[in-house]
C-alpha positions in Angstrom: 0.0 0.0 0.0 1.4 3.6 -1.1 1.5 6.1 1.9 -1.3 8.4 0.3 -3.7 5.6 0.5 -2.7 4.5 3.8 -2.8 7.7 5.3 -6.0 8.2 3.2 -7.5 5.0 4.7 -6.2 6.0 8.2 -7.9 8.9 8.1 -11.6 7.9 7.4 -11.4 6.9 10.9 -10.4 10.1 12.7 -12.7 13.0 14.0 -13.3 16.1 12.1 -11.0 18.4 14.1 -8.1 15.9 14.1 -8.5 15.9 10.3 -8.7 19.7 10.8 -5.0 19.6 12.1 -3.6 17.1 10.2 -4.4 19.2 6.9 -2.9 22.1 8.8 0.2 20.3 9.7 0.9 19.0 5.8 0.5 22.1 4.6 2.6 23.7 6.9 5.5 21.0 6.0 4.5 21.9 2.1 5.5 25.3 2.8 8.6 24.4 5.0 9.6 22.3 2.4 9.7 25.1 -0.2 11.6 27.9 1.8 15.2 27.6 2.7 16.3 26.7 6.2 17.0 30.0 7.4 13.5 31.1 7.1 12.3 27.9 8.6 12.2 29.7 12.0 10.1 32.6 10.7 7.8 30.3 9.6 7.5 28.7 12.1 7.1 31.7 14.4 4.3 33.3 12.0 2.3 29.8 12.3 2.5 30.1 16.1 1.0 33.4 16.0 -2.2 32.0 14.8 -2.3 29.0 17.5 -1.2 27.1 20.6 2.3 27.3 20.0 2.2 31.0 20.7 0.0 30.5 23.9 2.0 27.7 25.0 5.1 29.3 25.1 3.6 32.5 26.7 2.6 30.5 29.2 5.8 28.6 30.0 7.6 32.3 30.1 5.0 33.6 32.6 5.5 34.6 36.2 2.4 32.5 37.0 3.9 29.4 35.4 7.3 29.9 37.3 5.2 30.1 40.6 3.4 27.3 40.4 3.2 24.5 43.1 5.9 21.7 42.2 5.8 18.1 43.5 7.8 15.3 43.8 7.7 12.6 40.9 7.0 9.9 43.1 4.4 11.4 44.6 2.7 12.4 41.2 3.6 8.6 39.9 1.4 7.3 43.1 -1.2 9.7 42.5 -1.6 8.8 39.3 -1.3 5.0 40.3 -4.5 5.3 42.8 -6.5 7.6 40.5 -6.2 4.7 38.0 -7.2 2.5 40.9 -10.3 4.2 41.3 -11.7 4.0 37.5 -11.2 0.1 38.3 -12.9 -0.1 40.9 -16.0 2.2 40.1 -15.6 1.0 36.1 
């Protein structure tokens, strides 16, 4: 099977909005693909204007983000471990 067809045939199965940003991505590496490298970053930098990427890394650089509560890995591992507990027991 060609890739077109399998990613064709893959997605007849997926939702609406993750077809919605699948089309975004390929076009996004169609035009990546046509510019040289050093304007790679621009591009890059202009898509994240229009979406998540921009928010995302606002977020990450904000005083609110620095200040957030931190906890220890084990205790988010166990957390994690009883929460999943809990859907088993009540699923």
């Amino acid at each position: 099977m060609k890739l077109a067809e399998r990613i064709y045939e893959l997605s007849k199965e997926l939702p609406e909005p993750t077809l919605v940003g699948l089309l975004d991505y390929a076009e996004f590496l169609q035009q990546r693909k046509s510019q040289p490298v050093e304007q790679t970053a621009e591009l890059v930098s202009t898509d994240a204007q229009r979406g998540s990427v921009k928010r995302t890394l606002a977020l990450l650089s904000s005083p609110r983000f620095a200040q957030r509560p931190k906890a220890d890995g084990a205790e988010v591992a166990q957390r994690i471990v009883t929460l999943r507990g809990d859907w088993d027991v009540h699923g």
